[in-house]
C-alpha positions in Angstrom: -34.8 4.4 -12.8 -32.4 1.7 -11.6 -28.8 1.6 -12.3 -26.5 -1.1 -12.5 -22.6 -0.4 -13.1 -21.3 -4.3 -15.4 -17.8 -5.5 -15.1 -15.9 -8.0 -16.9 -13.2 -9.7 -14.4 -11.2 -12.4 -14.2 -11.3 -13.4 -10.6 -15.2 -13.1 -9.3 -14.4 -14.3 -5.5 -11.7 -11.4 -5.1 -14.2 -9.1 -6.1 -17.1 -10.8 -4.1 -14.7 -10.9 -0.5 -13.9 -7.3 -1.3 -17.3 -5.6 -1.5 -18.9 -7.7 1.5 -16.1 -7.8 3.7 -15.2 -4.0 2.8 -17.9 -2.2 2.0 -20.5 -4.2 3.7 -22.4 -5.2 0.5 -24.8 -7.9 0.1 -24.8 -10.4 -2.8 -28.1 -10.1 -4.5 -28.2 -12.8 -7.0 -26.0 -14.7 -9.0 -25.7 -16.9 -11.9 -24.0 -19.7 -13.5 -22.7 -20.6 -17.3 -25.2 -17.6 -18.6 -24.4 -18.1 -22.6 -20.4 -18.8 -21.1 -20.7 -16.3 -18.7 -20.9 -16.4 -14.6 -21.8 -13.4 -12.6 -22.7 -12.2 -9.3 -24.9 -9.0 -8.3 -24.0 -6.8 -5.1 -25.1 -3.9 -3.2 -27.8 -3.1 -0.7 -31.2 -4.1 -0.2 -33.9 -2.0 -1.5 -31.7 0.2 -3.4 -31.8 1.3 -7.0 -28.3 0.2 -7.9 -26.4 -2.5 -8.1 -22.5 -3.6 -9.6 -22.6 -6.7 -11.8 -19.9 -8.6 -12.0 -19.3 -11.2 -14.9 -16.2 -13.5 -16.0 -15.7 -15.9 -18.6 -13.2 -18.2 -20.4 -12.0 -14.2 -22.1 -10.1 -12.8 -19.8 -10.7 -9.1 -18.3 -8.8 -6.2 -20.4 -9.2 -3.2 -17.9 -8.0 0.4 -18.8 -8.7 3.3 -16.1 -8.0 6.9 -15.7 -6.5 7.7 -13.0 -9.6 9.9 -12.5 -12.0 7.2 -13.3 -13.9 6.0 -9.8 -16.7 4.7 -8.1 -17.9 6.6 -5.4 -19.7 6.1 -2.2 -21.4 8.2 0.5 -22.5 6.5 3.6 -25.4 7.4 5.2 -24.2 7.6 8.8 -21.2 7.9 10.9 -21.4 4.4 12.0 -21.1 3.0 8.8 -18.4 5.3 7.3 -16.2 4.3 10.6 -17.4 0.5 10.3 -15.6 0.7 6.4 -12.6 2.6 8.0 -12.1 -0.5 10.4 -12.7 -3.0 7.6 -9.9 -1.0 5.3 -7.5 -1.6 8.2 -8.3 -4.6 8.8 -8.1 -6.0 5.9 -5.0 -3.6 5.0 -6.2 -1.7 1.7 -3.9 0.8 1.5 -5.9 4.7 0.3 -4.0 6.1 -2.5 -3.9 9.8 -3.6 -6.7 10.7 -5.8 -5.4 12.7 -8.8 -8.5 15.3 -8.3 -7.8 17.7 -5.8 -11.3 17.8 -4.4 -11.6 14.4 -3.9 -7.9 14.6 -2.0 -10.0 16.9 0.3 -13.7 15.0 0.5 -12.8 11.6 0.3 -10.5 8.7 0.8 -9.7 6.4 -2.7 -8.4 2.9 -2.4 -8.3 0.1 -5.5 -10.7 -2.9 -5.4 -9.2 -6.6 -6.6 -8.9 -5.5 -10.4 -6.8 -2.0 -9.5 -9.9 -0.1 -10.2 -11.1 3.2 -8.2 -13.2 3.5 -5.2 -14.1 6.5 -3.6 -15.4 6.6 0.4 -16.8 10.3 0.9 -18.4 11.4 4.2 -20.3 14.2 2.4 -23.3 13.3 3.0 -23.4 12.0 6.7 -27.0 12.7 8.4 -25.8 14.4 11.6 
């Protein structure tokens, strides 16, 4: 099964900068004027999921819980310190996750549109 997590925003290349430059994300595809929409695919090679991105001339509503969050478990050490570097570098600020064990097991910062993210080393091969 493949899994793809669709988002309305109103400013694709914020979102694009922040996923590549961040998280290291590829973009996958794209498209253009789609029935009045734009939208760009990202993620990782070979993967079974993807985000999808979309804007249009009607502009992004967003409503989160504070508990609401994407999250994600890199594979190795390498990569978890390479995101670390690229959260400094680019100074996103972590916030403090309103679930305890996430406070513990993980580190949240916002993307562009103030939603959730969630960088857990959990899962680290040794």
């Amino acid at each position: 099964m493949q899994f793809r997590y669709a988002r309305h925003s109103n400013d694709l290349a914020k979102l694009i900068d922040f996923y590549t430059n961040i998280l290291a994300f590829e973009v996958l595809g794209s498209f253009e004027n789609h029935d009045g929409y734009d939208g760009v695919f990202l993620g990782k090679q070979g993967l079974a999921w993807h985000l999808e991105f979309t804007s249009s001339e009607d502009k992004a509503e967003h409503s989160t819980d504070p508990d609401d969050a994407l999250v994600f478990y890199p594979k190795s050490k390498q990569e978890y310190q390479a995101i670390l570097l690229n959260l400094k570098k680019y100074k996103i600020k972590t916030i403090k996750a309103k679930n305890p064990y996430w406070r513990k097991y993980g580190l949240m910062f916002q993307d562009p549109d103030g939603f959730n993210i969630i960088l857990s080393d959990l899962q680290i091969q040794s």
